[in-house]
C-alpha positions as CSV (number, residue, x, y, z in Angstrom):
1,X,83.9,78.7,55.0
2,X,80.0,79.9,54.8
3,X,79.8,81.8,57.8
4,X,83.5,83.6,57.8
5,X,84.6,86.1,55.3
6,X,87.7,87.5,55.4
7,X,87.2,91.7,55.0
8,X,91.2,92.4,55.0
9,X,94.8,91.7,55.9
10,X,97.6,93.5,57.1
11,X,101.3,93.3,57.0
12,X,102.3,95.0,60.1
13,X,101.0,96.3,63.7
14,X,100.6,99.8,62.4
15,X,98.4,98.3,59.8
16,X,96.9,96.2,61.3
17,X,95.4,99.1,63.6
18,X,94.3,101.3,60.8
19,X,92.6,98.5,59.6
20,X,91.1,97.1,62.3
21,X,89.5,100.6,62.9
22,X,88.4,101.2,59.6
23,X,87.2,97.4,58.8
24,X,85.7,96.7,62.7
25,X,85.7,93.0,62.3
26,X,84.2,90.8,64.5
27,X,87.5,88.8,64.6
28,X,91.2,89.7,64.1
29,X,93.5,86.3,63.3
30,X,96.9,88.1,64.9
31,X,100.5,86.8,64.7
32,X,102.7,88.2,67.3
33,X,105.9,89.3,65.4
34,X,105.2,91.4,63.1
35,X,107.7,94.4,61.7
36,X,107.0,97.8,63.6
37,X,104.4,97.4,65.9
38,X,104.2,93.9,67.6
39,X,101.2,91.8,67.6
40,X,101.0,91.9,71.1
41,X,101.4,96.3,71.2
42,X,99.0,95.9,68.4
43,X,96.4,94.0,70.3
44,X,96.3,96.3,73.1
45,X,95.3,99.5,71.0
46,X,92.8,97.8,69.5
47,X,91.3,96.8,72.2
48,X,91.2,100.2,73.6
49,X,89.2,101.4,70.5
50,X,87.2,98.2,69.9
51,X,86.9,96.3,73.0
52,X,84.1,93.9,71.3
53,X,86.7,92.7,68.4
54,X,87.9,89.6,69.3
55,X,91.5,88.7,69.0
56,X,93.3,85.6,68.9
57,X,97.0,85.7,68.5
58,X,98.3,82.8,65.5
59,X,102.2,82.2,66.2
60,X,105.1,79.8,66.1
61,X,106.5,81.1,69.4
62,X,105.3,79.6,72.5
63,X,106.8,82.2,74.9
64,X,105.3,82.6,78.2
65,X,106.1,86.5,78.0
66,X,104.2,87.0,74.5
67,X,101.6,84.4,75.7
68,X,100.9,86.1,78.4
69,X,101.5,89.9,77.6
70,X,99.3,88.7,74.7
71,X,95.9,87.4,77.0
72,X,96.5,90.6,79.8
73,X,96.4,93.1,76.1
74,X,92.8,91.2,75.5
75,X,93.7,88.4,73.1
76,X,90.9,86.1,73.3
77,X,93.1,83.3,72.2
78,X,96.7,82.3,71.5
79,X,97.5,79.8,69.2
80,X,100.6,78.1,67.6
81,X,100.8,77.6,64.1
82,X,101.6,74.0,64.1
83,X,97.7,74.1,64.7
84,X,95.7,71.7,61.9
85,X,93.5,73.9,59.6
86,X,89.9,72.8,60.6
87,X,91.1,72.5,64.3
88,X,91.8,76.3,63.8
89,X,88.6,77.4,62.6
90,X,86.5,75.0,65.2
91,X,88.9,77.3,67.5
92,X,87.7,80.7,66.2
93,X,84.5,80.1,65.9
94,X,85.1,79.1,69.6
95,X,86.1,82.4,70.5
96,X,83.4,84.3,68.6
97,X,80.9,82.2,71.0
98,X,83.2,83.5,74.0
99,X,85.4,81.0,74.4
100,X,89.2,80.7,74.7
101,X,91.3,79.7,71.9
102,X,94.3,78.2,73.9
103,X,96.8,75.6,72.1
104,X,96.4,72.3,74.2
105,X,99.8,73.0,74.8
106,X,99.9,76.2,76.3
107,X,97.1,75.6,78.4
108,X,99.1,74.1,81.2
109,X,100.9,77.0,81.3
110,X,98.3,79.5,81.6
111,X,96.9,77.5,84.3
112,X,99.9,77.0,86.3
113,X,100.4,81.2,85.9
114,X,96.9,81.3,87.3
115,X,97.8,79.6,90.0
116,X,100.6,81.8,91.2
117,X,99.0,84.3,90.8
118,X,95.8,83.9,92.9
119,X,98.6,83.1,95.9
120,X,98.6,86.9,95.9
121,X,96.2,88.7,97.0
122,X,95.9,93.0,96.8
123,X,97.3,93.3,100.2
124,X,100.4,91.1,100.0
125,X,100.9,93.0,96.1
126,X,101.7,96.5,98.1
127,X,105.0,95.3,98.6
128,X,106.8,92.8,100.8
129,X,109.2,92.5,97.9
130,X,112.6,94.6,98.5
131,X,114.5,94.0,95.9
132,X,118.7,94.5,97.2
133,X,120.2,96.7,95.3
134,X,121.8,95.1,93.2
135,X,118.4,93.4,92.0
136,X,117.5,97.2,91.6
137,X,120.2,97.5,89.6
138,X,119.7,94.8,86.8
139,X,115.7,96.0,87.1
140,X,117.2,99.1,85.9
141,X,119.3,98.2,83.0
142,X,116.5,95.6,82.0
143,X,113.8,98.4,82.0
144,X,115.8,100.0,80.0
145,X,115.8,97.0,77.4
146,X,118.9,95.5,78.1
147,X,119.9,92.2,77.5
148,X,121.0,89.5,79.6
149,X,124.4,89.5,78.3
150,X,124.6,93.4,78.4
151,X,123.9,93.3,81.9
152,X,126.7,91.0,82.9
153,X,128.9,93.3,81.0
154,X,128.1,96.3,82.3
155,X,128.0,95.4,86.0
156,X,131.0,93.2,85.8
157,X,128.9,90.2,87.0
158,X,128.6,86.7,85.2
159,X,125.6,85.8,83.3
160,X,124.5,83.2,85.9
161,X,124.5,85.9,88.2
162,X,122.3,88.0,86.1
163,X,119.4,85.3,85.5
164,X,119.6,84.8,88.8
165,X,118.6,88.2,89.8
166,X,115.9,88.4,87.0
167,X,115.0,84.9,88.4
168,X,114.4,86.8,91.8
169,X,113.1,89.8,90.8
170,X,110.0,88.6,89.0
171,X,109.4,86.3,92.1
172,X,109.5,89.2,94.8
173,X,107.3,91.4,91.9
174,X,104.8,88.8,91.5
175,X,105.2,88.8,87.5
176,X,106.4,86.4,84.9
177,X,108.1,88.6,82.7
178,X,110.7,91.3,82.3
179,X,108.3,93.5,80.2
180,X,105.5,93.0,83.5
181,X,108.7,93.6,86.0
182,X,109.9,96.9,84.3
183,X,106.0,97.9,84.7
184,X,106.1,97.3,88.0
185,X,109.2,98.9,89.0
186,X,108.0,102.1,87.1
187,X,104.5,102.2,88.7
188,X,106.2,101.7,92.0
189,X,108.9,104.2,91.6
190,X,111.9,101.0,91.9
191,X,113.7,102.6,88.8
């Protein structure tokens, strides 16, 4: 393509912060699993440093908690790979004029997560959400990067039981993700 040139490529998030640093692109293409640093971790420090480099994440994962992680880190964009080719690049050069590179298919989604969200304002964020302590409990172990299935184990409750908490916990924290939850928790001294 005549008006994109690509000045470099990295393997990993750690490189791909050294080189966004030292390159300063106007665009970073950015898949979310990467070895090391995630694509997501990545996106966030360069951000920090270079808040005008535009970012759009390129993945085979649709998650909602990479998806969105991903657009609150700055990502401009998140797209899937199943993407066609000249789609792609009508996309980035989208984003370069400021607009959102969002796979049709995720759209809905950030929409709808949108939508919950602006149910809540600042006031009713300070906290009408107790969590029992048993919910505090599973917060815990899941800050602490456990899984589901470790959980369960460790409390002696059945894995229904433990999605079900989660389930509840990111409803009464007004997130969508574990990652957002253990945030939450931590800022607001629940673990």
């Amino acid at each position: 393509q005549t008006d994109m040139e690509t000045v470099g490529e990295a393997g990993d998030g750690f490189e791909a912060l050294v080189k966004a640093r030292e390159l300063k692109p106007d665009l970073i293409l950015m898949d979310v699993q990467m070895p090391g640093m995630d694509g997501v971790e990545a996106t966030r420090q360069i951000k920090q440093t270079l808040p005008e480099t535009i970012i759009v994440m390129l993945t085979v994962r649709g998650d909602d908690e990479f998806l969105f992680e991903a657009l609150k880190n700055g990502a401009q964009g998140y797209l899937l790979k199943e993407i066609r080719s000249q789609t792609l690049l009508e996309m980035l050069r989208g984003a370069l004029q400021g607009e959102a590179a969002i796979s049709p298919s995720l759209a809905g989604r950030v929409l709808a997560e949108f939508r919950r969200l602006s149910k809540y304002d600042a006031v009713n964020d300070e906290t009408d959400n107790d969590l029992t302590e048993r919910e505090q409990q599973v917060l815990s172990k899941a800050a602490q990067g456990a899984t589901d299935k470790e959980i369960a184990a460790e409390l002696t409750i059945s894995l229904n039981t433990v999605k079900t908490h989660v389930r509840n916990i990111l409803s009464k924290l007004h997130v969508s993700t574990r990652r957002e939850a253990a945030k939450v928790a931590k800022n607001k001294g629940l673990v």
